[in-house]
C-alpha positions in Angstrom: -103.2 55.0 71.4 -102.7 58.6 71.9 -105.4 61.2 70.8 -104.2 64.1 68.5 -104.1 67.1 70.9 -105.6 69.2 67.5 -108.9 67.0 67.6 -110.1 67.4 71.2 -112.7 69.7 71.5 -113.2 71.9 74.7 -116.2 73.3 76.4 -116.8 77.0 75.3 -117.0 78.8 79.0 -118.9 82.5 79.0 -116.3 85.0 80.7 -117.0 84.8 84.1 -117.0 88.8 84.1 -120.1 88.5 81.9 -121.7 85.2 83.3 -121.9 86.6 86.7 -124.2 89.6 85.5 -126.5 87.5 82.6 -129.9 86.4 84.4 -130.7 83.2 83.5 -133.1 84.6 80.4 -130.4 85.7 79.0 -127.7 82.8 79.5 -130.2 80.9 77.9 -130.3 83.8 75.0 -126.7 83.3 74.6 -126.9 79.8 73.9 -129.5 80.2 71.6 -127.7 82.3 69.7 -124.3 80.0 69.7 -125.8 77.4 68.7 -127.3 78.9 65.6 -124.1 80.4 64.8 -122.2 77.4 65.1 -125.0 74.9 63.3 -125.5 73.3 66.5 -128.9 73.7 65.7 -129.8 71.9 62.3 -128.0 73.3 58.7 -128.1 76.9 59.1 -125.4 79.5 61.0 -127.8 82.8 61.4 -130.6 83.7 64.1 -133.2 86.3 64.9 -133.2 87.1 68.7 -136.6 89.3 69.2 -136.8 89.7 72.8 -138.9 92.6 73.7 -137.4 95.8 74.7 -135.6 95.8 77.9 -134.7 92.0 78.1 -131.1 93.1 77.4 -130.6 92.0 73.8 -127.3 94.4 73.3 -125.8 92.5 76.9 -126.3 89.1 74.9 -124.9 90.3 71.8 -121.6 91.7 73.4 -121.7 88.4 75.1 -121.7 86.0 71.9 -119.3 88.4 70.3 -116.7 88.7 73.5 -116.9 84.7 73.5 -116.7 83.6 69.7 -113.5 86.2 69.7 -111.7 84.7 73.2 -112.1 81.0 72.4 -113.9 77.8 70.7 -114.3 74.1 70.8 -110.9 74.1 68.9 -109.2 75.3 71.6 -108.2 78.4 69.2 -111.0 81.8 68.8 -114.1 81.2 67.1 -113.7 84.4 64.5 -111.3 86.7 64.1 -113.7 90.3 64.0 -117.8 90.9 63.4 -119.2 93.7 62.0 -122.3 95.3 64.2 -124.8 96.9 62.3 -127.3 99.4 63.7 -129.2 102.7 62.5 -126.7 106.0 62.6 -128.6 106.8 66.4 -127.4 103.5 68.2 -124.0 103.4 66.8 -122.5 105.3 69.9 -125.0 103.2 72.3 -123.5 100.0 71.3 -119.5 101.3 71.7 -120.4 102.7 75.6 -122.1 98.9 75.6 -118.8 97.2 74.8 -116.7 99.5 77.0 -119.3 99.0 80.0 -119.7 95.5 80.0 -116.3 94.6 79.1 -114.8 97.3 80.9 -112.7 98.6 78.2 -111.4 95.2 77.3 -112.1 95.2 73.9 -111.5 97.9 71.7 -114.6 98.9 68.9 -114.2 100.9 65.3 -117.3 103.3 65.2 -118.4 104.8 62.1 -120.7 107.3 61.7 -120.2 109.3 58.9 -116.8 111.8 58.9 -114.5 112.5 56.0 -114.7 109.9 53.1 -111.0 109.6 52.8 -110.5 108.6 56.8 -113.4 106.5 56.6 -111.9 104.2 53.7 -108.8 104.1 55.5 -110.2 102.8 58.5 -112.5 100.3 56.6 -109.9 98.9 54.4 -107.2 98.2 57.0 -110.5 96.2 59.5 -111.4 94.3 56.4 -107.8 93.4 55.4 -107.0 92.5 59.1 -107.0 88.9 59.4 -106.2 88.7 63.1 -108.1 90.7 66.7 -105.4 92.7 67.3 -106.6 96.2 67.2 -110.3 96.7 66.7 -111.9 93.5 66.1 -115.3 94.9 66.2 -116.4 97.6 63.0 -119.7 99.3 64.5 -121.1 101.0 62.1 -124.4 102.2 60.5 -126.9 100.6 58.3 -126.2 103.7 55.6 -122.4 104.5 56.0 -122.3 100.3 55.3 -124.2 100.6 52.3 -122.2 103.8 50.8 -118.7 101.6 51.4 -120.2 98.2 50.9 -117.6 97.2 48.2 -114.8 97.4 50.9 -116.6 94.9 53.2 -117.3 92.6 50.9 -114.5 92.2 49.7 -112.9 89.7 53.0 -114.6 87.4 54.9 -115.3 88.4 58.2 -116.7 86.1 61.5 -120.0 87.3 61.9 -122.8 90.4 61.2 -125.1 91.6 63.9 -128.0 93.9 62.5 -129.5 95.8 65.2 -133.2 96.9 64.9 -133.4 94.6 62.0 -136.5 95.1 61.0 -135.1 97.4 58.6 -134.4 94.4 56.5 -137.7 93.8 56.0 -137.7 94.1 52.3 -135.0 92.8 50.1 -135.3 94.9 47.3 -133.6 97.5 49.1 -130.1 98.4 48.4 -129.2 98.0 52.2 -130.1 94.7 52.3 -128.8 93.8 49.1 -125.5 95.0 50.2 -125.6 93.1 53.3 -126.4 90.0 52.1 -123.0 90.5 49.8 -121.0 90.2 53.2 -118.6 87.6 53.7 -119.9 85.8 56.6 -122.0 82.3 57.6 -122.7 83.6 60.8 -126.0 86.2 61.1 -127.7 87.3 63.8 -130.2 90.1 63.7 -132.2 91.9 66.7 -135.6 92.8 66.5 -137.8 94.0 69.6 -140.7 94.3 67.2 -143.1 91.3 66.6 -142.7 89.8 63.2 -145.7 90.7 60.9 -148.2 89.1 59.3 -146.8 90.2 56.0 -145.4 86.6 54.6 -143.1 88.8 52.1 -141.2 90.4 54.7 -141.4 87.2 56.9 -139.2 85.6 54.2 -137.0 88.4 53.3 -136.0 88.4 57.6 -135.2 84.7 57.5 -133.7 84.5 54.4 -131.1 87.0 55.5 -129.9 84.8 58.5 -130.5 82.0 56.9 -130.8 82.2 52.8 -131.4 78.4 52.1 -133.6 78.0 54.8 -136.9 78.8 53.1 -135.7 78.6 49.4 -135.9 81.3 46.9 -138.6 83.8 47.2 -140.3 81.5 44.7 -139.8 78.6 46.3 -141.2 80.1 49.6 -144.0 81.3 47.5 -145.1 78.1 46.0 -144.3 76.0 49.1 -145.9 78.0 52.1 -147.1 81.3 50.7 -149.5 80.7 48.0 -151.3 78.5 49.9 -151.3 80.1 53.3 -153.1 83.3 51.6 -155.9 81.3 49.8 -156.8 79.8 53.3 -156.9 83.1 54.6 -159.8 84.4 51.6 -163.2 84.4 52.5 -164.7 81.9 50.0 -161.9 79.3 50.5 -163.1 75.7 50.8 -162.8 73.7 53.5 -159.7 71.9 52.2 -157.9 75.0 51.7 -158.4 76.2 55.2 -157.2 73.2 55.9 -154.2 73.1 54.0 -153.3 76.9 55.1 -153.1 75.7 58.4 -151.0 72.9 57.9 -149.0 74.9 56.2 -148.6 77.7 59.0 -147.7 74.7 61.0 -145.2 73.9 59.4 -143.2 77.2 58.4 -143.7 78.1 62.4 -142.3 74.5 62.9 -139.2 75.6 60.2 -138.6 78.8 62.0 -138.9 78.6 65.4 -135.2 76.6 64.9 -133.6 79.9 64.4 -136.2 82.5 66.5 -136.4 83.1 70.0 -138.8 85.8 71.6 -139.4 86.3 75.1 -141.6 89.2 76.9 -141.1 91.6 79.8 -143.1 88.6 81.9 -140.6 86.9 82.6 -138.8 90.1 84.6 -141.5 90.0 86.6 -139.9 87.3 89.5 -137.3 90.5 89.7 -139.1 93.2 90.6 -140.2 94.0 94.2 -143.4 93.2 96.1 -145.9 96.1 94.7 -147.7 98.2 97.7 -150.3 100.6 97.2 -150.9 103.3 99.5 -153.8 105.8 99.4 -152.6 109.2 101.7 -155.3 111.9 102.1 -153.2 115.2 102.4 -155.0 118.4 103.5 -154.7 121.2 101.3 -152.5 124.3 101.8 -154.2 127.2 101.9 -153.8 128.4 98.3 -154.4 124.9 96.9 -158.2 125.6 98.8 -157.9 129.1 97.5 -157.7 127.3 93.8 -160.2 124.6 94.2 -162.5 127.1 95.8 -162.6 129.3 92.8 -162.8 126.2 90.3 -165.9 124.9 92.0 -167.4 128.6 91.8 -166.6 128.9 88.1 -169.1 129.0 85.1 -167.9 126.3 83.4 -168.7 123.9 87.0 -172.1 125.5 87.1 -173.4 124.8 83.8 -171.7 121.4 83.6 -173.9 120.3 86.9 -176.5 121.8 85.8 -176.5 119.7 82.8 -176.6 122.7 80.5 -174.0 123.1 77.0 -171.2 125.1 77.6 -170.3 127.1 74.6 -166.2 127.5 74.2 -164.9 130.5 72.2 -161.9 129.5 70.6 -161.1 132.5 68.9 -162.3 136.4 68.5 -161.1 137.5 65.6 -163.8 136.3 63.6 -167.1 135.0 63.3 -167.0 132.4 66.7 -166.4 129.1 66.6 -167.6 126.9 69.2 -167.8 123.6 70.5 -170.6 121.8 72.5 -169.8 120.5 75.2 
């Protein structure tokens, strides 16, 4: 019996032009990040890639995006166009990124401010595009976004990238309120910065990629937080220490599906064999001259003679000195 050529699935294959240049940190960042997206990973579509600074975050990102736009399992592309989110400063940096490591390939919409009426042209027609012809990819920035939110929102689009997302932290903001009114299942958001201790902003970050992950904030609050923060007081009992660490355990044990962090250790294996050298150079003549005079000076005197050295630091009043 003959299979339905609709139902086979395919491999997903990284362009060679960008698998030849990912280390192997970052192939495995990739597919971290697919899988999330896809809900190859447990019931959720969004992740939080907080590699430290330098790991190449931005190179992954154009990576997942370039893929999920050239193909899927399906045999047919994964999304049609994502959205790339970043302060007003990076929205330049990420274009040059996706010319660079696509080699002009794929053509980006940045918006950084302008005139209102060009901007909502441009916005409307990416959001009513259903197809990746033209600009697939809308970069723009974290306040022009919130300003024409109710264009955005209005058609679904493949996937969100928030860059520095940090930002997000609190979810009363009107920026992340308007971003979690997108259109999309699939959210990925880059932090280099360590995720606080602050169990609020912890959820509001998780909750964004992945809203039904933790609950509501009152779920979250009566399932992990509540009791994680009366471990943590000083006159908590025994069993409540306890239970705030089981607790812990468990949220990390939630999370860690849809987190990955790696450090600038693992770069380490890449960088050459460190030598340290010591060279004694003789000094030139006026480089004597100088250290001559400095040695000679009041301020050397006193200091080894172990006496205080006052400092004058001004003379147009009563002085002011320092000890020294």
């Amino acid at each position: 019996m003959a299979m339905d050529p609709s139902q086979v699935l395919v491999h997903v294959v990284v362009d060679p032009l960008l698998c030849n240049i990912l280390r192997p940190h970052q192939r495995e960042g990739v597919r971290f990040m697919y899988e999330c997206v896809e809900g190859k990973r447990g019931n959720f579509n969004g992740c939080i890639m907080a590699d430290e600074m330098g790991l190449g975050k931005t190179l992954q990102c154009v990576t997942l995006v370039w893929t999920l736009l050239r193909q899927g399992p399906e045999c047919k592309p994964t999304i049609n166009k994502a959205i790339v989110v970043s302060p007003s400063s990076l929205v330049k940096n990420w274009e040059k990124e996706f010319t660079k490591w696509l080699q002009g390939r794929l053509l980006c919409l940045p918006m950084e401010g302008g005139n209102k009426e060009n901007t909502i042209k441009a916005l409307e027609q990416f959001s009513m595009t259903s197809s990746r012809l033209g600009t697939p990819v809308l970069l723009i920035s974290y306040e022009t976004f919130r300003i024409y939110a109710d264009i955005l929102c209005k058609y679904e689009v493949g996937m969100v990238i928030c860059d520095e997302g940090h930002r997000l932290k609190n979810s009363d903001n009107l920026t992340y309120q308007a971003l979690m009114g997108l259109k999309t299942k699939r959210r990925v958001l880059l932090s280099g910065t360590p995720i606080q201790n602050d169990l609020t902003e912890y959820f509001s970050l998780v909750n964004f990629v992945n809203p039904e992950m933790l609950g509501t904030a009152a779920d979250f609050k009566r399932n992990f937080e509540s009791s994680i923060l009366r471990g943590q007081n000083a006159d908590s009992t025994e069993e409540e220490r306890k239970r705030a660490i089981e607790k812990t355990q468990e949220l990390i044990g939630l999370v860690d599906q849809c987190i990955i962090r790696r450090t600038n250790q693992i770069l380490t294996k890449y960088l050459p064999v460190k030598f340290e050298m010591v060279i004694c150079a003789k000094l030139t003549p006026i480089q004597l001259e100088l250290y001559t005079n400095f040695l000679k000076s009041d301020q050397v005197r006193r200091s080894l003679a172990g006496k205080p050295l006052i400092v004058v630091l001004s003379s147009n009043f009563v002085p002011t000195t320092i000890l020294f």
